[in-house]
N, C-alpha and C positions, 0 to 999 in steps of 0.2 A: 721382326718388329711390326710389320706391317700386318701378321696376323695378329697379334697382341695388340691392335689399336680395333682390328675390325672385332677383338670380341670383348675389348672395351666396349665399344660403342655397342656391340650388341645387349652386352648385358644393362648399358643404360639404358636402352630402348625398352630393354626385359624392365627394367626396374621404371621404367616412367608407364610403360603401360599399364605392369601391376598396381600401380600408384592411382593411376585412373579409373581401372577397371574398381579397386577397392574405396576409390571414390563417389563411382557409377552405384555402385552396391549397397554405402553407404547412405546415399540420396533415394536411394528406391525404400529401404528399412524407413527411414524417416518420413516417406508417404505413403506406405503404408500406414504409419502408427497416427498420421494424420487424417487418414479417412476413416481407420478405427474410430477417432477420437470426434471424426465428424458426423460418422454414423450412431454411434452412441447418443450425441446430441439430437438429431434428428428422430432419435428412438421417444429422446424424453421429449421433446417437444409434441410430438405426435400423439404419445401417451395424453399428457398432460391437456391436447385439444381433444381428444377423446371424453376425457373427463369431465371438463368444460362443457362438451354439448351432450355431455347425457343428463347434466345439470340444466343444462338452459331446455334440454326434451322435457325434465320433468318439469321443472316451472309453467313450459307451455304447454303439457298436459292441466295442468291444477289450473290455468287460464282459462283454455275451452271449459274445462270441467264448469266453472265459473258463469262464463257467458252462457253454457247449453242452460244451466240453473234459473239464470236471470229469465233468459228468454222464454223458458216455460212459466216461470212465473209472470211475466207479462202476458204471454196469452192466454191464463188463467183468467188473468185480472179482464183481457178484453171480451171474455166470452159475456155474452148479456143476459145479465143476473136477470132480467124482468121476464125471461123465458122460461127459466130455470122454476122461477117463483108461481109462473102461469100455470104451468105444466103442474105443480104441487096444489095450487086454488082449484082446477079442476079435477084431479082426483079427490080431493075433498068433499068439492060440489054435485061429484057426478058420480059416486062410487053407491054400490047397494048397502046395505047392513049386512053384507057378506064379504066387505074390504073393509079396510080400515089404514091409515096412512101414520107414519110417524108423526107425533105431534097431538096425536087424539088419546082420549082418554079411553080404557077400555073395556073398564066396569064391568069387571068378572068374567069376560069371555075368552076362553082358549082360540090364542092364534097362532098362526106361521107366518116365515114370510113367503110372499109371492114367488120370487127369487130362488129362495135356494130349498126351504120347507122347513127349516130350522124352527124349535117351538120360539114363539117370543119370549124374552124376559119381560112377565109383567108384574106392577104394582099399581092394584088399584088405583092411590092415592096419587098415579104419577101417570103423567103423559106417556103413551109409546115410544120407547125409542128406536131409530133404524138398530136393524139385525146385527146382529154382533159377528153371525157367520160373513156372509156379501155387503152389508153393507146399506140394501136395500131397504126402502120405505113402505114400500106396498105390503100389506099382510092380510090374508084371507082367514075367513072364520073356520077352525078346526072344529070338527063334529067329534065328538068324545063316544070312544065306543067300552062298552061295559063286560 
């Protein structure tokens, strides 16, 4: 009898630990499926602020883009037109009958420009205008060879 109580007792011992151990087991499945289910979130979150600052990169690209814009057009505006304009009064004033400047007339005479040698587009009836190659105002008299 006394062994029939000791393997009672052993097999409640068997049956309370397998009760715990499948308890223990239970609890570990469940945190797993918990950190799955936390790492998934964190996947999308992460995602999602990825998204967010490639949005807010380009916004503050098209920003600078913006400002560098401004800014050059502001030092356009400060450069001083009265030097710009001097600089064109004396080519005017001081050039041979073997230049000629955008803005003059050019009554029949084949030119270039200074710049780049490009023939001018000319029209009698019409003022010179800069080079259509560079840009340039200066144009020197071409001599016509036969």
């Amino acid at each position: 009898m006394a062994q029939k109580r000791e393997s009672a007792q052993e097999d409640h011992w068997q049956q309370a630990l397998n009760q715990g151990v499948e308890g223990f087991v239970k609890l570990e499945l469940a945190a797993e499926d918990m950190v799955k289910d936390e790492a998934s979130l964190v996947r999308a979150w992460l995602s999602d602020d990825a998204h967010a600052a490639g949005r807010y990169l380009s916004g503050l690209a098209q920003d600078i883009n913006t400002l560098e814009q401004r800014a050059g057009a502001w030092m356009l505006s400060a450069a001083d037109p009265f030097r710009a304009e001097w600089l064109h009064l004396s080519l005017c004033l001081g050039h041979s009958a073997e230049v000629m400047v955008a803005g003059e007339k050019p009554g029949g005479v084949h030119l270039a420009c200074a710049g780049c040698g490009q023939d001018a587009a000319l029209d009698v009836a019409r003022a010179l205008l800069a080079c259509e190659g560079c840009g340039g105002q200066v144009f020197r008299r071409k001599e016509l060879t036969h």
